[in-house]
C-alpha positions in Angstrom: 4.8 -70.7 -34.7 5.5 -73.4 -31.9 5.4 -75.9 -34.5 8.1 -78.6 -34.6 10.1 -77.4 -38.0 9.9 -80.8 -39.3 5.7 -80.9 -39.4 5.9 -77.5 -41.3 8.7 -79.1 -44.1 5.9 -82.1 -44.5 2.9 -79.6 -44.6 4.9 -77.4 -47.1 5.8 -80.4 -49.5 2.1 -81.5 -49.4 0.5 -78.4 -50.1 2.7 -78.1 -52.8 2.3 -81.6 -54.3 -1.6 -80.8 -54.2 -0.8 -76.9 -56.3 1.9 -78.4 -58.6 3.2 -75.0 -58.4 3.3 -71.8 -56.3 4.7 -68.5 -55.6 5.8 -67.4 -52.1 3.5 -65.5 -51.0 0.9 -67.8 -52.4 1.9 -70.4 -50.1 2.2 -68.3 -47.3 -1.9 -67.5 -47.9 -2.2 -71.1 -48.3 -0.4 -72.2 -44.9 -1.8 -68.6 -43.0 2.1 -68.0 -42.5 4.1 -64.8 -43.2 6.8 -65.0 -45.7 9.5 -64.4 -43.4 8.5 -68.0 -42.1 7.7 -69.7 -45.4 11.3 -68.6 -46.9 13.7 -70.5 -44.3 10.9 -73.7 -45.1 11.6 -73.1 -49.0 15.5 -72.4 -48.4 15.3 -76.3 -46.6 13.6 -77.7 -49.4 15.7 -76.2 -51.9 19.0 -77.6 -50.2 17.6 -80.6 -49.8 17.0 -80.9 -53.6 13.0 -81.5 -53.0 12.0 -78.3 -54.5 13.1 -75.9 -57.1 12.4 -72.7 -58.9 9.8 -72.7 -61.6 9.7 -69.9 -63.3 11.8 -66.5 -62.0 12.0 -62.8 -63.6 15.1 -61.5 -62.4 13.6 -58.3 -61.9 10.7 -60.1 -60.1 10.6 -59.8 -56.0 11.3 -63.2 -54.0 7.9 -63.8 -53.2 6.9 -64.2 -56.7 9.1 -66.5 -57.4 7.5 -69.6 -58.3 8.6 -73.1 -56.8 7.4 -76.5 -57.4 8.4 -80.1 -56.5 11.4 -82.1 -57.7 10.9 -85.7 -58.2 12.6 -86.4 -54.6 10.1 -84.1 -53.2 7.0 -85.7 -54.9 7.8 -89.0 -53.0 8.9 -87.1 -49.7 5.5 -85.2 -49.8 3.4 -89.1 -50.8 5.3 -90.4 -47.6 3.9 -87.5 -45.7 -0.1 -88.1 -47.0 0.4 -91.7 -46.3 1.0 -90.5 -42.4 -1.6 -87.6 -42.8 -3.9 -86.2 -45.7 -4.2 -83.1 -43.9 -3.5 -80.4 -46.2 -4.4 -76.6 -45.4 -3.5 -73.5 -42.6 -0.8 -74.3 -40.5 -2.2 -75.7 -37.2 -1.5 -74.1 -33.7 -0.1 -75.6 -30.7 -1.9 -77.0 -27.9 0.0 -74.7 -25.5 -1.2 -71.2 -27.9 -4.8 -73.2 -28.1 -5.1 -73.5 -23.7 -3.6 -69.8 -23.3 -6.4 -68.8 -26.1 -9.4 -70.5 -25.1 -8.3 -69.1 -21.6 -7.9 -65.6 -22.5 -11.7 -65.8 -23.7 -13.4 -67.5 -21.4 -16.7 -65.8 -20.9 -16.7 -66.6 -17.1 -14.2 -63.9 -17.1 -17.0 -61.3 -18.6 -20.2 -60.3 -17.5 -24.1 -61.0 -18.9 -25.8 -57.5 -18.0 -29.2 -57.3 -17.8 -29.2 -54.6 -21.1 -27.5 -57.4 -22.8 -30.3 -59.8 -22.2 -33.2 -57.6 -22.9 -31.4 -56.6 -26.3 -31.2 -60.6 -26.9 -35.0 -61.0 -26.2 -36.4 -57.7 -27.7 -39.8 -58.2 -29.4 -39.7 -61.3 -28.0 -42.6 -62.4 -26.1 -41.4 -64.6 -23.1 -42.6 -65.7 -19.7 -42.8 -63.3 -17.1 -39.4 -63.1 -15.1 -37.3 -65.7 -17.3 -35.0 -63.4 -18.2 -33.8 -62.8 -14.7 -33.6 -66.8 -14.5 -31.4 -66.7 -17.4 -29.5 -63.9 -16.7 -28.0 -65.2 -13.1 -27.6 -68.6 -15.0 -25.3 -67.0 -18.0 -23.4 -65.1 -15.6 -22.7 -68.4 -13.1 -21.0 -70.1 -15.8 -22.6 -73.0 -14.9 -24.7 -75.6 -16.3 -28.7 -74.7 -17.4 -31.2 -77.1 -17.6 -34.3 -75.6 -19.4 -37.0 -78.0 -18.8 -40.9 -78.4 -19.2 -43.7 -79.3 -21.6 -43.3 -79.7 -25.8 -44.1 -76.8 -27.3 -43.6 -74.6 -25.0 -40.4 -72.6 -26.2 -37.3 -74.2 -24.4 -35.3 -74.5 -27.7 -36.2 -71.0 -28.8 -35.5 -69.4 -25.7 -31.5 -71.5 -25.3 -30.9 -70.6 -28.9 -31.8 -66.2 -28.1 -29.2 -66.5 -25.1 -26.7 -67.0 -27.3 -27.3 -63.4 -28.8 -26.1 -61.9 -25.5 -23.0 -63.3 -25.5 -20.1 -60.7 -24.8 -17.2 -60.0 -27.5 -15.8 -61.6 -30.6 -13.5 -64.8 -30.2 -10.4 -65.8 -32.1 -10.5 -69.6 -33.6 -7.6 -71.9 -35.1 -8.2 -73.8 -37.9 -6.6 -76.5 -36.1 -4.5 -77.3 -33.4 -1.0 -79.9 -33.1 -0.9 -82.8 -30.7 1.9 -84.7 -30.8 2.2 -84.5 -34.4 -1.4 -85.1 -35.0 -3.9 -82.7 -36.9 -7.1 -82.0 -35.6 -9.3 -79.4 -37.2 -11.2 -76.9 -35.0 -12.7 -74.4 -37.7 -16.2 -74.9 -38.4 -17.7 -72.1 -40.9 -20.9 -73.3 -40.6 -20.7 -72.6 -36.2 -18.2 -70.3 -36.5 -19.6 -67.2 -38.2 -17.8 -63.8 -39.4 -18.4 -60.8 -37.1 -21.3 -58.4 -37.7 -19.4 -55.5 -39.0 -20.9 -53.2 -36.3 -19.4 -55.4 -33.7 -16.3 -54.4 -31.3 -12.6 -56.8 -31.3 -13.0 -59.1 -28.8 -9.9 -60.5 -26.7 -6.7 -60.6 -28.6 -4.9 -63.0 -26.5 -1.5 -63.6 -26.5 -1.6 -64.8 -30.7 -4.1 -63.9 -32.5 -3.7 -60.3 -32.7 -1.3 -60.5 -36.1 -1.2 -64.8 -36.8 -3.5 -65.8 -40.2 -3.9 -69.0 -38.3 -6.8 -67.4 -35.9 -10.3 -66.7 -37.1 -12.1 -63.8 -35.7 -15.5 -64.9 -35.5 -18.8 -64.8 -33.0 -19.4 -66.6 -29.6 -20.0 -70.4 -31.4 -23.4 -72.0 -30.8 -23.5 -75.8 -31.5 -26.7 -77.6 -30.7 -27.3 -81.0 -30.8 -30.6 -83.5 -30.8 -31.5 -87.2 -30.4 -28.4 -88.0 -32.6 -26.3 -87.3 -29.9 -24.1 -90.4 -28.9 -21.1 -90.8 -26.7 -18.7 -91.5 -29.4 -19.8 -88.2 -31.1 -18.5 -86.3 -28.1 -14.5 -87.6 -28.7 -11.9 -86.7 -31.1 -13.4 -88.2 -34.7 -11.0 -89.8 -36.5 -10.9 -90.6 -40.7 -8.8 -93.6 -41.0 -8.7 -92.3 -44.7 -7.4 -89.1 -44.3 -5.4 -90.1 -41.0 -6.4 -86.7 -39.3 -9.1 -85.6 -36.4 -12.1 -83.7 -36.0 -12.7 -81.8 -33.1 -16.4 -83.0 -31.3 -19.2 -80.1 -30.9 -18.5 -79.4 -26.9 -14.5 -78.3 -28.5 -15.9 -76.4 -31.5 -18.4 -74.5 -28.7 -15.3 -73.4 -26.7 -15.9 -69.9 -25.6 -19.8 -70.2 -26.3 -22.6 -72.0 -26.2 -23.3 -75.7 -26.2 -27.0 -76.6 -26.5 -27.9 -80.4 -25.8 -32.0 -79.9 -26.9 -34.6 -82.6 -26.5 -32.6 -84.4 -23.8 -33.7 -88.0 -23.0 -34.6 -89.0 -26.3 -31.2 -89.9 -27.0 -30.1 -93.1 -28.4 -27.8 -92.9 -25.2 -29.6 -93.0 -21.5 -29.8 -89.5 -19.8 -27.8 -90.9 -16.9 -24.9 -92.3 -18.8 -24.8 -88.8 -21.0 -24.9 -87.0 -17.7 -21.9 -88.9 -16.1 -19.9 -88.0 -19.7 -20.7 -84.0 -18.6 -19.7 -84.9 -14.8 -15.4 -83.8 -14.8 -16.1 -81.4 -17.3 -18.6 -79.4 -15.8 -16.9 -79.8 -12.4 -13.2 -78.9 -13.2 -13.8 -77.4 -16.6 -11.4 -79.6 -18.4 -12.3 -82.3 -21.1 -9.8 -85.3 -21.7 -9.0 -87.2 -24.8 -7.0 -89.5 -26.3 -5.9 -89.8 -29.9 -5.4 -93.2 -31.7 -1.4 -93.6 -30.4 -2.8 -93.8 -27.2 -1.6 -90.2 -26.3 -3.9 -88.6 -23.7 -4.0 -85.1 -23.3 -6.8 -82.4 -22.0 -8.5 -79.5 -23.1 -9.9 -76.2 -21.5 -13.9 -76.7 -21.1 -15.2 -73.4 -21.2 -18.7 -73.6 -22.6 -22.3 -72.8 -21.6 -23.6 -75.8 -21.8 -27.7 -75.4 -22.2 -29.8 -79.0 -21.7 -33.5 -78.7 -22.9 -36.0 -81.3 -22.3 -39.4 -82.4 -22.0 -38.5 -84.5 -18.6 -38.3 -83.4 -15.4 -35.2 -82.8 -13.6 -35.7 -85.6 -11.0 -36.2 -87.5 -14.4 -33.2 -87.3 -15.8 -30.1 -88.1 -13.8 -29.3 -88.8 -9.8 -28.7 -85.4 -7.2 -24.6 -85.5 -7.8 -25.2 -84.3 -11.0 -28.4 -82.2 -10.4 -26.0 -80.6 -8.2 -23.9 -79.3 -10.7 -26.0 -78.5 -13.3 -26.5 -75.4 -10.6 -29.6 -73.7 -13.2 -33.4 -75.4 -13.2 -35.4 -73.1 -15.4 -39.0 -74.1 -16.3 -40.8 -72.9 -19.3 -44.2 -74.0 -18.9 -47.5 -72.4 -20.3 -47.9 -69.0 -21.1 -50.5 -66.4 -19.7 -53.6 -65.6 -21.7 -52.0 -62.2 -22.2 -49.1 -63.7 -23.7 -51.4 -65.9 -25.9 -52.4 -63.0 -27.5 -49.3 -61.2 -28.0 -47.9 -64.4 -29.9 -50.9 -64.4 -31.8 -50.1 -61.2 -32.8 -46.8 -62.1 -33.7 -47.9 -65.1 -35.5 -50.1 -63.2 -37.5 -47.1 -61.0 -38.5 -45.0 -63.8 -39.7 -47.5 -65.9 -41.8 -48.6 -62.3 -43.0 -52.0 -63.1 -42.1 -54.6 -60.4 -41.1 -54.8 -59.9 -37.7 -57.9 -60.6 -35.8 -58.4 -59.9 -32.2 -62.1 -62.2 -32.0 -59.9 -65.0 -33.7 -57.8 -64.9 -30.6 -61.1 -64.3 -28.5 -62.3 -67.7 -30.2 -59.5 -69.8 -29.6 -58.7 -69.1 -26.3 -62.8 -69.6 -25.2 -64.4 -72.0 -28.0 -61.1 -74.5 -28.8 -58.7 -74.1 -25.6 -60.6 -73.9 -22.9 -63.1 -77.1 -23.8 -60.7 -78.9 -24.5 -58.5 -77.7 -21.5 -55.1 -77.8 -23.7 -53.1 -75.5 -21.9 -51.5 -72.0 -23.6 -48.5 -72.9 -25.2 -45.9 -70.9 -26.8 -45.9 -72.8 -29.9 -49.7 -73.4 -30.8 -50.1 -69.6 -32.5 -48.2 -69.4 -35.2 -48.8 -73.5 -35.8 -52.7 -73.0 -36.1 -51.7 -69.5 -37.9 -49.6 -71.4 -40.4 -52.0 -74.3 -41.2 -55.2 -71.3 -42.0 -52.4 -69.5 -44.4 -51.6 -73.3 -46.3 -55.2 -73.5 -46.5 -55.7 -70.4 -47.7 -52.8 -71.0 -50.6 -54.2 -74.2 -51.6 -57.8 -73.3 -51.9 -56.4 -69.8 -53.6 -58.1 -67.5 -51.7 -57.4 -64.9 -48.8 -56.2 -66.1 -45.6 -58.5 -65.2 -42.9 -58.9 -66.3 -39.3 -62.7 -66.9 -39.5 -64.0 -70.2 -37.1 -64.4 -72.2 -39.4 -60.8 -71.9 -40.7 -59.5 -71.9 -36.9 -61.5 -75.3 -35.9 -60.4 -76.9 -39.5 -56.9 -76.3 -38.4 -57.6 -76.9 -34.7 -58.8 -80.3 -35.5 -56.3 -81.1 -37.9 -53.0 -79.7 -35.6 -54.8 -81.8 -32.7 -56.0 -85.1 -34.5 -58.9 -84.1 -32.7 -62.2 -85.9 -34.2 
């Protein structure tokens, strides 16, 4: 396991003061260990008088015999959960965790331009983005998606994510010096599609419960970023860590979206990024004051409404390496999104609708063609529509009410 023998007595006594009583193999689920480790654990506890048999069947199998706590174990395993409340699958070591997240780094793969089509099919986007994109994913470096509200940016970082390469094995949680931090997020780290090819093995995941087969991880993150959320998090209560978003996103994608509007300044976020991006290693410390480092291998994505010049000085524009500006679209794409748009709000199309916005509302009132504003005015006709209990239909007098209204215009 590459666990010290002693963590795996305390995380045996604990899970089984939390059960009150378990069978072998039951245990083994519990810890995602086979039974061939969880016996010479149960042997220890046994000799040590801290556990004993429950219940047994002589004809029964050894793993279903069931074992519970003595009273010497019940205050061994309350030491333990004073120390740490952390109670689940057997952790990894930091040493399995590098070679892992090494073995899967998507530098070592390749974006094709099939995969990125496939990402942005029916999709309408700006005419040669993709390619932008494309020579971006494959760099491994950082992307900086910039330009007006509205226009897409967040859309477009969270599609690039779909043509992302493989699966990727995860551990619940990795061991630094004799600290628990947990890795596994089911809520970034999603099951593979079951049409979906193994991704990379590495040297053990292929047969350890302790790995999660799951999808390339996207984490995104807003205006509640803050330093402090980018460390190990802490619970004093439960004395164990959390690993931060940029760890969880190991081996995927990273999206930092509307940057600048922070609580934190662009410049000092930019100089947290600086080693990272540059020698692809984070560093940490836990609360002992034990330092220790972590393989950085994550597409990192910034989207923002500010200009690059804007946001940060040229040492870090430098590395950054990807400028990508989504600006308006083309009348031509106008349309196609209101096409789209009518799809979605399952509104009738109508092709002088378009015709009307694009010469009676935009053009007035030059407000330039952006990806967003179809579907929005689209939308706001349909909830009109639903209130007032009647059809939905693009006539002008719908289009201007909801012009107005999406515009505070008077």
């Amino acid at each position: 396991t590459g666990l010290p023998f002693v963590f795996l007595v305390d995380l045996t006594l604990k899970t089984l003061f939390h059960a009150g009583r378990m069978r072998l193999w039951a245990l083994g689920e519990s810890l995602k260990l086979p039974v061939a480790v969880i016996e010479p654990l149960v042997d220890f506890l046994r000799t040590e008088g801290l556990c004993e048999v429950a219940r047994r069947d002589p004809d029964a199998p050894s793993a279903d015999i069931g074992f519970q706590l003595s009273g010497a174990g019940r205050a061994r395993a309350m030491a333990a959960l004073e120390k740490s409340q952390y109670v689940g699958p057997a952790p990894v070591s930091l040493t399995d965790y590098v070679a892992q997240v090494e073995c899967q780094n998507l530098a070592q793969g390749r974006v094709s331009r099939q995969a990125l089509d496939a990402a942005f099919a029916g999709i309408v986007t700006h005419a040669g983005i993709t390619n932008d994109l494309g020579a971006a994913l494959n760099s491994g470096r950082a992307l900086l998606v910039y330009g007006p509200s509205g226009s897409g940016k967040t859309f477009i970082a969270e599609h690039l994510a779909t043509a992302l390469n493989g699966l990727i094995h995860v551990p619940h949680a990795i061991l630094v010096d004799n600290d628990v931090i947990q890795v596994f997020d089911p809520l970034v780290h999603l099951p593979p599609a079951a049409a979906t090819h193994d991704g990379a093995a590495g040297p053990w995941s292929a047969a350890d419960a302790r790995w999660v087969q799951c999808r390339r991880p996207v984490v995104m993150t807003g205006g509640e970023l803050t330093l402090s959320m980018l460390d190990l998090q802490f619970d004093s209560h439960s004395r164990f860590y959390v690993a931060p978003p940029q760890v969880k996103a190991n081996n995927g994608l990273f999206i930092i979206d509307d940057l600048g509007r922070q609580l934190v300044t662009p410049h000092d976020l930019m100089n947290r990024w600086i080693v990272p991006l540059d020698r692809r290693v984070d560093h940490f410390v836990l609360h002992t004051g034990k330092k220790f480092r972590l393989p950085f291998h994550v597409h990192v994505v910034f989207s923002s409404n500010l200009t690059p010049a804007d946001l940060s000085d040229d040492a870090f524009l430098r590395r950054l390496g990807y400028k990508v500006y989504v600006g308006a679209v083309d009348a031509g794409e106008y349309r196609a999104l209101f096409k789209q748009a009518c799809e979605r709000a399952d509104v009738p199309h109508d092709e002088a609708a378009c015709d009307y916005l694009l010469s009676q509302l935009h053009e007035p009132e030059d407000k330039p063609l952006l990806a967003c504003t179809p579907f929005d005015i689209v939308s706001m006709v349909r909830d009109r529509a639903v209130y007032l209990d009647e059809p939905a239909r693009l006539g002008e007098k719908a289009l201007t009410w909801a012009w107005r209204t999406y515009f505070a215009a008077a």
